[in-house]
C-alpha positions as a printed Julia matrix, in Angstrom:
236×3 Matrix{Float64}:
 23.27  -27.12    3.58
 26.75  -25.65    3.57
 25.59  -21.99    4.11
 27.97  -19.64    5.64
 27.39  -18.03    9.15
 29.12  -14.99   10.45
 29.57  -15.28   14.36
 30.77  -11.75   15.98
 31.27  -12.76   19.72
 33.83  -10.9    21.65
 33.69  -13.62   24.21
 36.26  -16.26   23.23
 34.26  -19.18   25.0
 30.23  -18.7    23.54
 31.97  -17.52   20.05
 33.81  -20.91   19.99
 30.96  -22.98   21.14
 28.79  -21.53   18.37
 31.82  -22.03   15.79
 31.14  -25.89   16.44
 27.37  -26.35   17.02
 27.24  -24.6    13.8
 29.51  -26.66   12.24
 28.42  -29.71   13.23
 25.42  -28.68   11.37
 26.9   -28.02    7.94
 27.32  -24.37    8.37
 30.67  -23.14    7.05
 31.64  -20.71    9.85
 33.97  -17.53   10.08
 34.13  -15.55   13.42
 35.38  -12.08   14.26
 35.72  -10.98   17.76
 35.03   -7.49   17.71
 32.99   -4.74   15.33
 35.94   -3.45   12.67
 37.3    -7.2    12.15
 33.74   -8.32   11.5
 33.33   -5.32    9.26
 36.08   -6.15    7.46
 35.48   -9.78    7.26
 31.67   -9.3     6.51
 32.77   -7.0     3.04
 35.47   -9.4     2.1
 33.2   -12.19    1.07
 29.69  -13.21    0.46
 27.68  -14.44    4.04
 24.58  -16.34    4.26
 23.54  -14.74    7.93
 25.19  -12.92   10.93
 24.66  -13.97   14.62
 26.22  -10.52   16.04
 26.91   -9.7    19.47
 25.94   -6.35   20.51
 28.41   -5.58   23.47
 31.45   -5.78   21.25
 34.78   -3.73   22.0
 35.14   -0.55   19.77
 32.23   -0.54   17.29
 28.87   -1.58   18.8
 26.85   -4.57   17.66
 24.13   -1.85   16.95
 26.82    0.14   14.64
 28.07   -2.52   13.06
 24.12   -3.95   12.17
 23.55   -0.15   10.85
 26.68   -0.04    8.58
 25.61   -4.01    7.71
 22.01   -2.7     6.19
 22.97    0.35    4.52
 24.76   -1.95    1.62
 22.29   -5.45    2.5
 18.87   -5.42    3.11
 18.44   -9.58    2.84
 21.08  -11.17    4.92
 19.45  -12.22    8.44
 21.08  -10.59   11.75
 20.47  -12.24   14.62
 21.45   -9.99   17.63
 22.92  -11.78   20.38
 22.93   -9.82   24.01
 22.79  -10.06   27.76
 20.58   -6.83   27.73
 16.48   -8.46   27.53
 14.98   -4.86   27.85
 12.37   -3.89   25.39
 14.19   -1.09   24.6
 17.42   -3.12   23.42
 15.24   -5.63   21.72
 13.41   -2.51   19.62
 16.2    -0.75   19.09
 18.15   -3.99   17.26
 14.62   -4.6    15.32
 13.98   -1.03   14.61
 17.4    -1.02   13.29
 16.72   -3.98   10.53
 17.5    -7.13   12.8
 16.37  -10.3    11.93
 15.74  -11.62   15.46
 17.22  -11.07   19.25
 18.37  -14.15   21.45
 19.47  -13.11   24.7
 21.57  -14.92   26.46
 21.99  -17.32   28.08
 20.4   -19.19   25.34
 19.4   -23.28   24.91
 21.65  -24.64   21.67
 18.73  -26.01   20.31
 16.54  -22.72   20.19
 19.43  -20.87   18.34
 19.99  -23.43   15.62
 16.59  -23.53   14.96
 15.99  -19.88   14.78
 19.04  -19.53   12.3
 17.06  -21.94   10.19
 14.08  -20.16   10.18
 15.92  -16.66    9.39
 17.2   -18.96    6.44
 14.24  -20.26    5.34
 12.66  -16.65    5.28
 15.51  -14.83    3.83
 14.22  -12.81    0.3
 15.65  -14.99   -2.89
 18.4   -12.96   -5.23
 16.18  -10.35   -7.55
 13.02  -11.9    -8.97
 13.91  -14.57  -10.74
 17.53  -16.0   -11.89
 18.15  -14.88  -15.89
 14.4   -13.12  -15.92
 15.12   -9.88  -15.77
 11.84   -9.53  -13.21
 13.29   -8.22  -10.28
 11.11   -6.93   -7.53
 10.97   -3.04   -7.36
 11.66   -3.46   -3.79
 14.91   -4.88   -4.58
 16.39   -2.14   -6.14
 17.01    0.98   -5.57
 16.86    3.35   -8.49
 17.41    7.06  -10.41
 17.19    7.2   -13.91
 18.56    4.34  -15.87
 20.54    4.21  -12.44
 19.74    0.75  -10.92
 21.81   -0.6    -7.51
 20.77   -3.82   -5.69
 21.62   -3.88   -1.78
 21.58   -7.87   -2.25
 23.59   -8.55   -5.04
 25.48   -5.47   -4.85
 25.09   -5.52   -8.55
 25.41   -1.31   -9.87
 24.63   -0.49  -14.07
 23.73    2.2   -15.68
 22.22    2.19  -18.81
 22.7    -1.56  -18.89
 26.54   -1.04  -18.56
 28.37   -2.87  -15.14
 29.48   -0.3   -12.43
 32.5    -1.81  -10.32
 32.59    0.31   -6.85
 34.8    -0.35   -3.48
 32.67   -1.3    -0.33
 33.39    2.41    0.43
 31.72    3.8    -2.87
 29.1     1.48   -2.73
 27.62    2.05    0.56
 28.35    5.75   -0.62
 26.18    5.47   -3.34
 23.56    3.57   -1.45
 23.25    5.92    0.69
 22.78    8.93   -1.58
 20.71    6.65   -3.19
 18.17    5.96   -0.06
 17.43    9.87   -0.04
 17.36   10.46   -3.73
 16.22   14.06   -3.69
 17.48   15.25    0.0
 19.9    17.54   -0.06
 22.84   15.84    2.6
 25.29   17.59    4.46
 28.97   16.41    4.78
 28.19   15.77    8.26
 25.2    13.81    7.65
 27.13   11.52    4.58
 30.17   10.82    7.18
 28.14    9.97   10.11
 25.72    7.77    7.93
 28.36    5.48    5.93
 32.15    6.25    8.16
 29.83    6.27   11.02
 29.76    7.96   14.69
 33.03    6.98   15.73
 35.01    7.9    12.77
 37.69   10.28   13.39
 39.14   13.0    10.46
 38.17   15.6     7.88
 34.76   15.56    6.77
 37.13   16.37    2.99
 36.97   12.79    2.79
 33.59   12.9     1.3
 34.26   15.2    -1.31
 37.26   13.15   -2.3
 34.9     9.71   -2.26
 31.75   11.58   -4.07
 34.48   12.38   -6.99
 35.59    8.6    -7.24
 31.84    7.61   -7.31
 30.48   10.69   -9.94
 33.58    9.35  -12.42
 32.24    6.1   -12.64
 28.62    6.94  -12.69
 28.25   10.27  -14.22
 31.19   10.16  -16.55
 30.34    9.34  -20.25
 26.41    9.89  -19.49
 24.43   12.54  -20.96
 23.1    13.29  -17.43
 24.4    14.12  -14.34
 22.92   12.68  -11.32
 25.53   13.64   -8.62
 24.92   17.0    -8.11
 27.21   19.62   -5.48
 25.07   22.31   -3.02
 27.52   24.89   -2.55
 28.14   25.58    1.1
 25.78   22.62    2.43
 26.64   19.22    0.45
 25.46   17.31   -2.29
 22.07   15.42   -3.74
 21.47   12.4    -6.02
 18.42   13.47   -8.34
 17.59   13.2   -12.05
 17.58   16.78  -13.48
 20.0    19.4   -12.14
């Protein structure tokens, strides 16, 4: 075993209980008690699932899940939560959960549905060293290629190193290849709801990301709207 588990529990008690069931399963564990530690924590290394609280102080579970799947399509979220509406539980499912426990929960039920999100978790690509990777696991424009997953970015071939920031940038743009985006829309989407400043900041970020992949290739991809914001597409 030896996979690693993100808890995000605000509540000191059920995140420390889970800490050591998990543990005494083989899990390696890290925990984060609210939604910008677990951000933070979550970009800082590589996580085999998430078992994320939704009432959290600050950022929302339902925020943090959001900013989680704009950069990862593949690592399970399991929403934890009081709320048992059917409106929560679509919401969290709509919004690329994995599953929704709500609590109280029985031990035994959670560990076993953290195995099963496991066990159905999509591999890495298509195949290690093959060069096969599934269409779906990669999102594309022009020789352009980005993996959510991996987090693996080349162009023609060629590495692209980005910041967490520049990447889910860059996703993003990515996701609506073609759609003309506003400032507004690119802040809300990867700073998200609650962030707080100059929407300037994007132009400053999209001129980080079009150096490193624009700069030295024969075509632009990156391209400004004057007075509304800027599109990814393959021909100006």
């Amino acid at each position: 075993m030896n996979e690693a588990i993100l808890v995000v529990e605000d509540e000191d008690k059920i995140g420390r209980l889970l800490e050591i069931e998990l543990e005494c399963e083989g899990y390696r564990v890290g925990r984060a008690s609210n939604g910008a530690q677990a951000l933070e924590l979550y970009r800082s290394q590589e996580w085999d699932a998430v078992l994320l609280d939704v009432m959290l102080p600050g950022m929302s579970g339902f925020e943090l899940l959001r900013r989680i799947r704009l950069a990862d399509s593949r690592t399970p979220v399991l929403l934890l939560t009081a709320k048992d509406s059917v409106e929560d539980k679509v919401a969290g499912l709509d919004q690329g959960a994995n599953d929704y426990i709500t609590k109280p929960f029985q031990m035994e039920e959670l560990l076993a549905r953290v195995r099963a999100a496991l066990r159905l978790r999509p591999p890495v690509g298509g195949g290690e060293g093959t060069g096969t990777d599934e269409p779906g696991d990669w999102l594309c424009a022009g020789e352009l290629r980005l993996s959510p997953g991996t987090r693996e970015v080349t162009r023609e071939g060629q590495p692209i190193e980005l910041t967490p920031r520049e990447f889910d940038l860059l996703v993003y743009l990515l996701r609506n290849k073609r759609q003309v985006l506003s400032r507004d829309q690119i802040v809300q989407a990867v700073w998200g709801y609650d962030y707080v400043g100059d929407t300037n900041v994007v132009d400053v970020y999209i001129r980080y990301v079009r150096k490193k992949v624009d700069m030295g290739f024969s075509q632009e991809l990156i391209h400004t709207v004057r007075g509304i914001g800027y599109v990814l597409r393959e021909s100006s």
